[in-house]
C-alpha positions in Angstrom: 0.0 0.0 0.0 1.2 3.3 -0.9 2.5 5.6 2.2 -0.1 8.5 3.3 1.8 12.0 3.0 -0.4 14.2 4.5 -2.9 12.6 6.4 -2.2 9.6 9.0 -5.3 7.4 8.9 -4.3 5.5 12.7 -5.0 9.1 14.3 -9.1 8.9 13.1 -9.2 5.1 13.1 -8.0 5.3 17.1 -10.1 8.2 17.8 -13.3 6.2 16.5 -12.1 3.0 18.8 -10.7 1.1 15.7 -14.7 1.4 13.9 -14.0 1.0 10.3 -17.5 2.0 9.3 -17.1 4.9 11.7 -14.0 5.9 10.2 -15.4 5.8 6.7 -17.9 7.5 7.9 -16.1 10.6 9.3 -14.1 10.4 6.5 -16.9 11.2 4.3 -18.3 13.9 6.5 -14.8 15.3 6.0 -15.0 15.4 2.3 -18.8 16.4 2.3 -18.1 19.8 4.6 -14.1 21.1 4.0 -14.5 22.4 0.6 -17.7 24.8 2.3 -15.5 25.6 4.9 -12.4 26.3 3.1 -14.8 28.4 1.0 -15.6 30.6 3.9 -11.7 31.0 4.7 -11.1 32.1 1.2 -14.3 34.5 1.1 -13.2 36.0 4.5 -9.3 36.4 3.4 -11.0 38.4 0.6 -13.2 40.4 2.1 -10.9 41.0 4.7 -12.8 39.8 7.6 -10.1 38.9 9.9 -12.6 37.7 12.8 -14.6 35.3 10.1 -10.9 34.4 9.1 -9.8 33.9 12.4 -12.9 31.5 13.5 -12.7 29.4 9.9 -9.3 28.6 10.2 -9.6 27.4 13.6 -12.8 25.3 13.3 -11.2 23.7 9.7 -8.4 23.3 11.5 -10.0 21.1 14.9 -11.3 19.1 11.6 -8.0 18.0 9.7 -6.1 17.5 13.1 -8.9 14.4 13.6 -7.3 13.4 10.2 -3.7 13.5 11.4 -3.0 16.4 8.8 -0.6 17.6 10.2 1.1 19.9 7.8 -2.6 21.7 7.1 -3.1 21.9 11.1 0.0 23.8 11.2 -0.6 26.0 8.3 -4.1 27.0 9.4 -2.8 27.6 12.7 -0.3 29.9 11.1 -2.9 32.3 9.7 -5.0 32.6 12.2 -2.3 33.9 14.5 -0.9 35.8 11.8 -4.4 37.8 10.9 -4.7 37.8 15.0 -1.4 39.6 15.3 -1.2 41.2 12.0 -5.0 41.5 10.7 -3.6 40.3 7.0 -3.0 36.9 5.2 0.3 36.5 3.0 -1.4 36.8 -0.7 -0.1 33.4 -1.6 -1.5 31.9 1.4 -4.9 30.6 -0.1 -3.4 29.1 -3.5 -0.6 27.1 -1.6 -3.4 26.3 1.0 -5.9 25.0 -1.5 -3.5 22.7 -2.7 -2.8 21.5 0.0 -6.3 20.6 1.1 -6.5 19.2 -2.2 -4.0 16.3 -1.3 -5.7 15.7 1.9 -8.9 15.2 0.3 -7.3 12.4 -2.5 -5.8 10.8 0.5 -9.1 11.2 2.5 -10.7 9.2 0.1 -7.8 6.3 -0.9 -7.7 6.0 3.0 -11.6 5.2 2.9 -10.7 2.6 0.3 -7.8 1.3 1.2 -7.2 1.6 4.7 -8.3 -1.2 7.5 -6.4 -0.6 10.8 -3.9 -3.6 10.4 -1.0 -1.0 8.9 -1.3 1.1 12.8 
């Protein structure tokens, strides 16, 4: 099986008690709700909304870290203290961002296909 890069599958199949259906399931919800809520971060960066920014980052970020994404945890966390501290979000924040949510979301669902607990 191909190594996960930016998510680690053990972290949500431990935190649903070892539940492969659960897992698949929260996997799915995942996939179903991060793109609307990435949406609002991007809409808020825009308009400059650094409170709506501040509050989408942090409750997209409390998402991926059930994922073990790491690397997007971080990077979330690093704009919402920056707009906290700064009130502004780097202008290449959202592209490099978006792709990186992208590779969560294709290992988000390989892990839903793929993924049964024996490789924690």
């Amino acid at each position: 099986m191909q190594a996960y890069r930016h998510i680690d599958p053990a972290v949500l199949f431990q935190a649903t008690g070892h539940d492969l259906e659960m897992f698949r399931a929260l996997s799915q919800t995942y996939l179903d709700t991060a793109p609307a809520m990435f949406a609002r971060v991007e809409q808020a960066v825009h308009s400059g909304a650094t409170q709506a920014i501040v509050h989408g980052c942090h409750t997209l970020r409390g998402t991926v870290a059930l994922l073990g994404a790491s690397a997007l945890v971080a990077r979330l966390a690093e704009l919402e203290q920056l707009v906290r501290h700064q009130g502004v979000a780097a202008p290449d924040w959202l592209a490099e961002t978006a792709a990186l949510l992208g590779a969560v979301e294709q290992e988000v669902c390989r892990s839903m296909l793929d993924y049964t607990g024996a490789q924690a």
